[in-house]
N, C-alpha and C positions, 0 to 999 in steps of 0.2 A: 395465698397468705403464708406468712414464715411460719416454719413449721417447728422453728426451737424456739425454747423458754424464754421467755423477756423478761429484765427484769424490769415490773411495773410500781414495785413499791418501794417505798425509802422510810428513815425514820427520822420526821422533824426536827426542830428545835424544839420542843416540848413532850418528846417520847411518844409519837402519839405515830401510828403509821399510816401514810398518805399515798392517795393513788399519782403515779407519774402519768402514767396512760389520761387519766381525766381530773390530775389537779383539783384533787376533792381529799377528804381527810375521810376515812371508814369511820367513826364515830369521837364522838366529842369525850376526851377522858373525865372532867370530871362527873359529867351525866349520862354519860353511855351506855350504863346496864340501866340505869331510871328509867332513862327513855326509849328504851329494850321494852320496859315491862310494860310502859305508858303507850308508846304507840302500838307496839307488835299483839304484845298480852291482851292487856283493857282493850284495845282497841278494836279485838276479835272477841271480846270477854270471855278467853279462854277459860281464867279461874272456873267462874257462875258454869261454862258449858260442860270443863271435865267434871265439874263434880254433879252436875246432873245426870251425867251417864249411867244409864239403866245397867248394874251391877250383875244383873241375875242373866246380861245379856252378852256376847261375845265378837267384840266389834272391832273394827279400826277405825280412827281418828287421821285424816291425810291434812296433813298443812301443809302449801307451796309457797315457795318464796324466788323473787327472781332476782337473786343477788345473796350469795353464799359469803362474799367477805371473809372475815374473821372469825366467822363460827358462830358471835355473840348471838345472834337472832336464835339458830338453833339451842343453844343450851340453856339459851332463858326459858324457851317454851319448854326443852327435856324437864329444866328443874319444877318448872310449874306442874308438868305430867304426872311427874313421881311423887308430887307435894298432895294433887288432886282426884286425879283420875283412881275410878277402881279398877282393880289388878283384871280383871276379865276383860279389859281392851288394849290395844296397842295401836302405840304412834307411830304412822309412818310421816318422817317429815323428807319432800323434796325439795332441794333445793340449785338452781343455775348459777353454772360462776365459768368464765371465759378465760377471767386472768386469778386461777387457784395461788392463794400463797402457800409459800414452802413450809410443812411443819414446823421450823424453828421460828417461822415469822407469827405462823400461829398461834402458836404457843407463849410468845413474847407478849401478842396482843390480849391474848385471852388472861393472862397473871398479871393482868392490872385490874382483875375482878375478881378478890379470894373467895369471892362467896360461890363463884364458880368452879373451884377448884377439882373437884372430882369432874364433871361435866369436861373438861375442857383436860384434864388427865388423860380419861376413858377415850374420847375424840382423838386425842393426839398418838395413843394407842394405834388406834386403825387407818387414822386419818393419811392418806397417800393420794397428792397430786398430780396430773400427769406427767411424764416424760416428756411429752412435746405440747404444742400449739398448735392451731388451727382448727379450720371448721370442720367437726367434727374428730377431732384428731385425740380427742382428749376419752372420747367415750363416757363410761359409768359408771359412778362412783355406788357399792353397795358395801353399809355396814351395819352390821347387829351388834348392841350393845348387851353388857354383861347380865342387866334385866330382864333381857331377851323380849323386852316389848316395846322397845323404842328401836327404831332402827332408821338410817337415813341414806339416802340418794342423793347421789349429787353429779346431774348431766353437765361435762365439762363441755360446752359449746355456746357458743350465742343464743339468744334469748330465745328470738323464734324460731331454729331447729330446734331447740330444745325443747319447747313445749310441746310442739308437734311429735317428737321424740318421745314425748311422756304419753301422749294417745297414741301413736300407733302401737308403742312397745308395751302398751298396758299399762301402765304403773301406778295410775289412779284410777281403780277399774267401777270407783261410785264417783268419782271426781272428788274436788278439792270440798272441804269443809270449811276452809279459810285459807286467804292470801296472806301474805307481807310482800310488799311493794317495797323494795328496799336499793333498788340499781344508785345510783349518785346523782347528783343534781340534776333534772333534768335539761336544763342546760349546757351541760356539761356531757352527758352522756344519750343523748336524745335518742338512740338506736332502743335504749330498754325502758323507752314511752311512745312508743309508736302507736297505729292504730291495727297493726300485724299483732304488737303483743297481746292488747287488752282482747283482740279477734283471739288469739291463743287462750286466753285468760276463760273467757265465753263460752268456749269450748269444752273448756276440763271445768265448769261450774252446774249446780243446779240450782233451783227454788232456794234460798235463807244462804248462801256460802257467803261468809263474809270475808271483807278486807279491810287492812290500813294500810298506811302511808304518811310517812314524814310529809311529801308534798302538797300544796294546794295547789297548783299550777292551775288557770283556768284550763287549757287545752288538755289537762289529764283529767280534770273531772267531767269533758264534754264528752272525751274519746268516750272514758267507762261508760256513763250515761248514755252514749249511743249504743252501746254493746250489751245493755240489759242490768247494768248498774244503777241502783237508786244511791250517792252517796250525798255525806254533808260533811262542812269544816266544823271541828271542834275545840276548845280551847288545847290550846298544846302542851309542852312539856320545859320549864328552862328558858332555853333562848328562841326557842318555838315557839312564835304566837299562835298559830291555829296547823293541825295537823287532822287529815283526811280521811274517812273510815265510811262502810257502804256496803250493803248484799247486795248480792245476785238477783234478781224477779225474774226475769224471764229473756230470750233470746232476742236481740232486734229482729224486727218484723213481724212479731208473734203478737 
């Protein structure tokens, strides 16, 4: 695999930046942080969970996501975190991205949402993409932020080293608490809908770990569902008629 940078993204005819590698668009501008909080948020019912966290107790909160993009996914749940949660836990959010954009791209994407604006500041602060390409070539991204309780990962490699990457190396050492299913169409990108991934997903899950997803695809609510997912479509968000959402119950075969 080439081991220097590619460039994968460009910026439309409507400002909006588009993957070149899988001819898909990273989010819709005018409803793209909406549908940030609608599928990603609600759809893990992060609000309801951070703030039922037991205060008197000292914990971590792990969210994974298999498609790093733009940042947007993460900084909606940071702002939720900071809005919600009490000060005696911290978030660690991971998240997988193959093709990192450059912080100027970043940054470009993320200042079409001022209500982001510190979020996506603080981010572009520490935010450093690899130098090269390939499997594995990218390594691990680790950053603490200024509240010193949010801090994020982000394994620059394909989806299923990656995950496997997140268990052997530790880094979810209770597993995930919640997904975002976030890679691009799965049409489009079919490598990060596989039955490898949602097997990686399984892995780093327990009992109640929830997900969502833009998608309904029938073959990604089977794969989950073979792999110990109970999930269902829900009305969606905009141009979204029904988007995806679903725990953990137990391991196939159990």
């Amino acid at each position: 695999m080439n081991n220097e940078i590619l460039n994968t993204m460009i910026w439309d005819e409507h400002g909006l930046p588009r993957s070149t590698a899988f001819d898909d668009q990273y989010f819709c501008k005018e409803l793209g942080y909406e549908e940030a909080l609608y599928v990603v948020c609600q759809g893990n019912d992060l609000r309801g969970r951070f703030s039922r966290l037991d205060p008197a107790v000292k914990g971590e909160f792990t969210f994974i996501e298999t498609g790093f993009g733009t940042g947007l996914d993460f900084c909606c749940v940071w702002q939720l975190w900071a809005e919600c949660a009490p000060p005696s836990w911290a978030l660690h959010f991971i998240s997988v991205e193959l093709y990192p954009l450059a912080v100027e791209e970043l940054v470009r994407a993320l200042s079409l949402w001022p209500v982001l604006a510190r979020q996506s500041r603080e981010l572009a602060a520490q935010y450093r993409p690899p130098v090269s390409r390939g499997q594995g070539a990218g390594g691990i991204g680790n950053y603490l932020f200024a509240d010193t309780r949010t801090r994020l990962t982000i394994v620059f490699d394909q989806v299923v080293p990656a995950l496997a990457a997140i268990r052997e190396k530790n880094l979810a050492p209770q597993g995930a608490d919640a997904w975002s299913l976030d890679g691009f169409a799965p049409s489009r990108n079919p490598e990060m809908w596989s039955d490898a991934v949602f097997a990686g997903m399984a892995a780093l899950s327990r009992t109640g770990t929830t997900l969502a997803t833009f998608t309904v695809a029938g073959f990604v609510r089977r794969g989950l569902t073979a792999r110990g997912f109970t999930v269902q479509r829900i009305l969606g968000h905009g141009k979204k008629k029904n988007v995806l959402t679903g725990c953990f119950r137990t391991a196939s075969g159990e």
